[in-house]
C-alpha positions in Angstrom: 103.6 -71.7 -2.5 103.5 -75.1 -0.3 100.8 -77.6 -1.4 99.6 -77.4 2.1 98.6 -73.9 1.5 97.5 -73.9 -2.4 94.7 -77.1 -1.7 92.8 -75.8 1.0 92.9 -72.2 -0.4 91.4 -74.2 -4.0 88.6 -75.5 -1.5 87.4 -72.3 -0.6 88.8 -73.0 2.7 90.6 -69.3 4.8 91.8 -68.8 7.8 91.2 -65.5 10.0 93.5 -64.7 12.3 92.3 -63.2 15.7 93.4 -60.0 16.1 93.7 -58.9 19.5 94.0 -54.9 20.2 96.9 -52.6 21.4 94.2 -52.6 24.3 94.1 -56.5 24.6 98.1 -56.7 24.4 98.6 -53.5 26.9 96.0 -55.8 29.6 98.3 -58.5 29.0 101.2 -57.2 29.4 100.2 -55.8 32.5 98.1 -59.0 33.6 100.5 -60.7 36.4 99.7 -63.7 37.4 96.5 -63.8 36.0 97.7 -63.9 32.6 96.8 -66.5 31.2 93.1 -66.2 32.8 92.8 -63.1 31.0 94.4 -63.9 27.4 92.1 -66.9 27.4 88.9 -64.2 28.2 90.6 -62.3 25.3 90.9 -65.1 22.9 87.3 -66.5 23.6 85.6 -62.6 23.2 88.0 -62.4 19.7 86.8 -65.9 18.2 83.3 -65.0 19.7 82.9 -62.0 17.9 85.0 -63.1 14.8 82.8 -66.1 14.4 79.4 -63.9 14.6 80.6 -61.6 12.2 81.9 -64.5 9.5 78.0 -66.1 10.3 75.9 -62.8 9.6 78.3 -62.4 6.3 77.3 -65.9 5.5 73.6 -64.9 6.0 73.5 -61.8 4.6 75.0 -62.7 1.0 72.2 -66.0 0.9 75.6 -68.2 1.5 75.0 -71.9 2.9 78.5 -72.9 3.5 80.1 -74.2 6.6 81.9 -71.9 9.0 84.7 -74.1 11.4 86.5 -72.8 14.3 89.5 -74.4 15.2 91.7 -73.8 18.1 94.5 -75.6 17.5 96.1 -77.0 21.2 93.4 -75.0 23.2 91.4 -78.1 25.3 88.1 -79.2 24.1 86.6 -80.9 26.8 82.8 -80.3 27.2 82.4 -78.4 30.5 85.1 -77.0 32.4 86.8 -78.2 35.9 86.9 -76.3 39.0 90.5 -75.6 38.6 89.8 -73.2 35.4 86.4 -72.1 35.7 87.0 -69.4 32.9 89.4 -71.3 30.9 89.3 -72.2 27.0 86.9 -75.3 27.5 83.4 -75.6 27.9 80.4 -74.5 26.0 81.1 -71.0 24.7 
């Protein structure tokens, strides 16, 4: 096992995967142009509910520890231009 991989798993530290439906990839598939619109709706509703069920976990077991979302290349401006009004930045 890398070293990359052993130190952050000795930290506690675990990444979770989104994982998008047979529904999700079937919508997709079938998108068109508007592909990319909708995978980023799918990715946002994924990490959305991913992240609220990692946080009531948390709660529930009395645990104080940090949950961070990453999203690796997505954009992280803070509010969202007129050219991708549903797109990966902004405040959600």
């Amino acid at each position: 096992m890398s070293r990359s991989v052993r130190r952050p798993k000795r930290w506690g530290i675990r990444p979770h995967a989104l994982e998008p439906t047979c529904e999700d990839l079937s919508r997709i598939a079938k998108a068109g142009t508007d592909v990319v619109t909708l995978s980023l709706d799918i990715v946002t509703r994924l990490a959305s509910e991913t992240l609220a069920r990692l946080l009531a976990a948390n709660a529930a077991a009395n645990d104080p520890r940090m949950i961070v979302a990453y999203g690796g290349i997505m954009q992280t401006t803070s509010s969202r231009g007129p050219a991708a009004p549903n797109g990966a930045s902004g405040p959600r």
